[in-house]
C-alpha positions in Angstrom: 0.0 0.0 0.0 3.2 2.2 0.7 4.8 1.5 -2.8 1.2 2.6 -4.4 0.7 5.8 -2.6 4.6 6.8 -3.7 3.9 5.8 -7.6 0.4 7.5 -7.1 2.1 10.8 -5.5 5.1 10.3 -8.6 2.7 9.9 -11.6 0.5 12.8 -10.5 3.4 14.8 -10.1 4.7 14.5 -13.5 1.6 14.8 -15.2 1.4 18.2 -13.4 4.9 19.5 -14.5 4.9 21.8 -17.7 7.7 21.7 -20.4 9.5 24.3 -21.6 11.4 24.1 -25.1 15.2 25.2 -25.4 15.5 29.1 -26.7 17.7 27.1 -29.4 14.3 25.2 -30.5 11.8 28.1 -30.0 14.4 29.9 -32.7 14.2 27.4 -35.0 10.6 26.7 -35.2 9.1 27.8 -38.6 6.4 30.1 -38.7 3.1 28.8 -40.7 0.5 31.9 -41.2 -1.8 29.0 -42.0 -1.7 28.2 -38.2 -1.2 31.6 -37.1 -3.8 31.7 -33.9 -2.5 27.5 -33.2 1.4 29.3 -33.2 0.4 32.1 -31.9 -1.4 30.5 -28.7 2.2 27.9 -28.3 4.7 31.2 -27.8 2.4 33.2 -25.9 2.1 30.1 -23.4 5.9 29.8 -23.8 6.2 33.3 -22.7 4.3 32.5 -19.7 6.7 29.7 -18.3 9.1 32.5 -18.7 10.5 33.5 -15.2 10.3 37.5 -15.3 12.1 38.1 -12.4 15.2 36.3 -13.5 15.1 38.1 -16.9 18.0 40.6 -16.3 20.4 38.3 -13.9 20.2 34.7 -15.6 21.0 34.6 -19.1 19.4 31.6 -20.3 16.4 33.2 -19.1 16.9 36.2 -21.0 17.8 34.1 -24.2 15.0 32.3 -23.7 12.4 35.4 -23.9 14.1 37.2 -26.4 13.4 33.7 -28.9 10.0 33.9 -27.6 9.3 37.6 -28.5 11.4 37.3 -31.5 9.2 34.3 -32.9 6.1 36.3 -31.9 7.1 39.3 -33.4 8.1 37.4 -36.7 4.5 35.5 -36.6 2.5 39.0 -36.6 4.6 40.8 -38.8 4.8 38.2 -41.5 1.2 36.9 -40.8 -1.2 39.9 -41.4 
């Protein structure tokens, strides 16, 4: 009963955690004005796993928003 509480506690907590793609990735991703509002929806819930406090002291952080606008900026200026 012990060992199913701790797998209970373990699966629930992993369907809980959110993912959040490498600035690398987010650069990379190709921008489809077919999909604009699908694409647009992905980076704007990117942008909110984005730490803002940590913005201006960790630079993986920063790197990581400036994809995120980048891509978002891209998506409505290429995608009227």
């Amino acid at each position: 009963m012990k060992y199913l509480v701790i797998l209970l506690s373990l699966a629930l907590t992993a369907c809980a955690t959110q993912h959040r793609a490498p600035a690398g990735d987010i650069r990379g991703v190709y921008i489809d004005c077919t999909n604009r509002a699908a694409f647009e929806s992905y980076f704007n819930r990117q942008l909110s796993l984005t730490d803002m406090q940590r913005i201006e002291s960790d630079p993986q952080e920063r790197q990581y928003y400036a994809a995120i606008k980048d891509r978002l900026w891209t998506l409505r200026s290429v995608c009227h």
